[in-house]
C-alpha positions in Angstrom: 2.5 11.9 -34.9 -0.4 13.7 -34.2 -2.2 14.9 -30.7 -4.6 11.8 -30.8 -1.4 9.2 -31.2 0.8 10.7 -28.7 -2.6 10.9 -25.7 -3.2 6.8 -26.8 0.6 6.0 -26.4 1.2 8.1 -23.0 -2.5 6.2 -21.9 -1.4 2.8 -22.6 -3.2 0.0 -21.4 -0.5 -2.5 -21.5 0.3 -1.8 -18.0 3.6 -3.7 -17.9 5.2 -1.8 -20.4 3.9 1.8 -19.6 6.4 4.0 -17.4 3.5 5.2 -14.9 2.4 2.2 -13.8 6.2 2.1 -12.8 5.9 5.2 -11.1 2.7 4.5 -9.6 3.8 1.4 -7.8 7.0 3.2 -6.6 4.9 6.1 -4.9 2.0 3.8 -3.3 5.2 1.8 -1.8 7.2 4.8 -0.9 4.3 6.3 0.8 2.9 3.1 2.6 6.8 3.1 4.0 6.3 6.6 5.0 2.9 7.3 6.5 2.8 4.6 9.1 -0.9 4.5 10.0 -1.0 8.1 9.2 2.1 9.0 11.3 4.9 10.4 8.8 8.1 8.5 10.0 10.0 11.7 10.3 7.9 12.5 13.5 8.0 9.1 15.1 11.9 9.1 14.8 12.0 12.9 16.1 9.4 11.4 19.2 12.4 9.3 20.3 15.0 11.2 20.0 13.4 14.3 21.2 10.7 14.2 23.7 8.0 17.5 24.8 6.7 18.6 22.0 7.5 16.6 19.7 6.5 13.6 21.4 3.5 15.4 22.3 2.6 16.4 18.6 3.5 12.1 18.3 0.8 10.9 20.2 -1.8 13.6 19.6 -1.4 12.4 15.7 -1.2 8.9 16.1 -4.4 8.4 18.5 -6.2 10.7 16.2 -5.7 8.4 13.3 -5.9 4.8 15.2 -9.4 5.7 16.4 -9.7 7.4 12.8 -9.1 3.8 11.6 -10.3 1.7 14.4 -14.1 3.6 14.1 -14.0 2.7 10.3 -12.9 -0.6 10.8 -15.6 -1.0 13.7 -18.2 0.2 11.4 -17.4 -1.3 8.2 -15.6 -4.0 8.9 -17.9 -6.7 7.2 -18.4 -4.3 4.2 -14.6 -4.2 3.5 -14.2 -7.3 4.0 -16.4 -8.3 1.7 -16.3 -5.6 -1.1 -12.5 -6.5 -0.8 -12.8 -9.8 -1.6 -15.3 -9.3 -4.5 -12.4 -6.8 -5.8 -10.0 -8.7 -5.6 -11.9 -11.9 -7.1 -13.0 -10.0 -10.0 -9.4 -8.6 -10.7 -7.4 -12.0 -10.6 -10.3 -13.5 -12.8 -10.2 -10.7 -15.1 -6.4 -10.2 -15.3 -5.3 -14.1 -15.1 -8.3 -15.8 -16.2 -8.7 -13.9 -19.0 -5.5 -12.6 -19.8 -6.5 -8.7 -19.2 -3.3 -6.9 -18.6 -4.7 -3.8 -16.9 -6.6 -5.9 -14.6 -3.5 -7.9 -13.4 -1.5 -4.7 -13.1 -4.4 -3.4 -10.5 -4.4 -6.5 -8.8 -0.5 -6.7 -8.4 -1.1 -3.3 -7.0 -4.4 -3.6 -4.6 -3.6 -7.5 -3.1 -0.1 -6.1 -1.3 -1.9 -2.8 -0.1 -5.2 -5.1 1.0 -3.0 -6.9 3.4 -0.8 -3.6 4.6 -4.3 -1.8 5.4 -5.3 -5.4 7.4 -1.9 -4.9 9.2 -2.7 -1.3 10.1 -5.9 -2.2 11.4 -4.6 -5.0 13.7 -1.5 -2.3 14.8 -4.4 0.5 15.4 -6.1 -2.1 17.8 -2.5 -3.2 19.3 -1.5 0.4 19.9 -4.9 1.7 21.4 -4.2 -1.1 24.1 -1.4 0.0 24.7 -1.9 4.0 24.4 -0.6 5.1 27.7 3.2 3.3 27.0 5.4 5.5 24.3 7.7 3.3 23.9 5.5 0.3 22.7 3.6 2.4 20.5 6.8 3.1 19.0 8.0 -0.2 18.7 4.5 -1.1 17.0 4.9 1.0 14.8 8.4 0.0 13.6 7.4 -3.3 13.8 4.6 -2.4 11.1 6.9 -0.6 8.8 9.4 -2.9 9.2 6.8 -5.7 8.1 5.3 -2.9 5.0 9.1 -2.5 4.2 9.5 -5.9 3.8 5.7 -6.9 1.8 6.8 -4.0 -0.4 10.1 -5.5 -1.6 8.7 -8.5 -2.0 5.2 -7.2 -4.1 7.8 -5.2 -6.2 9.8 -8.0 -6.8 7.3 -10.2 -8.2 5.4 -7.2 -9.7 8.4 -6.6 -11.8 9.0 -10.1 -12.7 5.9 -10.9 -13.8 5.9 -7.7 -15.6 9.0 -8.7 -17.1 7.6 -12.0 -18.1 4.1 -10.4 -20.0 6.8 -7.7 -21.2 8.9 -10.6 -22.9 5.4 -12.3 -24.4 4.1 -9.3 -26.5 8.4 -8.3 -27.4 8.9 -9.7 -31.0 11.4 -11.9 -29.2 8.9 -14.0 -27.5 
């Protein structure tokens, strides 16, 4: 097998049955579970166990990033809606209209994150009304990683079987 071979097989485009889309989707969930609107979980369990600094260096990040993400959502809030939904659109017609793979893999990937980043944006707002309470902040937050937590399992779950099932289709068993 020469150089050429072995770059097209690692580069697959059958998404389904290529290991770094596996990999891929494991990292974006791991990380949506971890960096709760920008706050690693680490620190926001540290903030309630240990206040001063701590829950100092807790709220200096976390209203940093909800008017990081409240200011873009303000500004562009018709843009991303809309340049969302044409996304989207064009990757469920392309992947399951016409049967492109790649496309579906993407989609399986972008529709979970679409609505974790709505989620976030709805928290940010929550949180900013609430900014002078710690403890609510906190509970928002765990509330929204509970609720990523959850999304994620369940976008895995049917990522995997429908991988399973386009797997099974192009096996010499199906």
């Amino acid at each position: 097998m020469n150089w050429h071979e072995t770059v097209v097989a690692l580069i697959d485009t059958r998404s389904f049955s290529n290991l770094w889309f596996w990999i891929v989707l494991a990292v974006f969930w791991s990380s949506a579970s971890h960096w709760v609107l920008g706050v690693p979980w680490d620190l926001v369990l540290r903030s309630k166990r240990v206040s001063g600094l701590a829950e100092n260096d807790f709220r200096v990040i976390l209203r940093i990033n909800v008017n990081r993400i409240i200011n873009f959502a303000d500004i562009f809030e018709y843009w991303m809606l809309s340049i969302g939904c044409f996304i989207l659109t064009a990757l469920a017609v392309l992947g399951f209209g016409y049967s492109v793979e790649f496309a579906q893999a993407v989609f399986l990937l972008v529709l979970p994150m679409s609505i974790v980043g709505a989620a976030s944006i709805i928290t940010a707002r929550r949180i900013q009304n609430d900014e002078k309470n710690v403890k609510a902040t906190q509970r928002h937050l765990s509330r929204l990683r509970f609720f990523v937590q959850i999304l994620g399992i369940v976008a895995i779950f049917f990522t995997s079987l429908w991988g399973m099932y386009q797997n099974f289709q192009f096996s010499p068993l199906g």
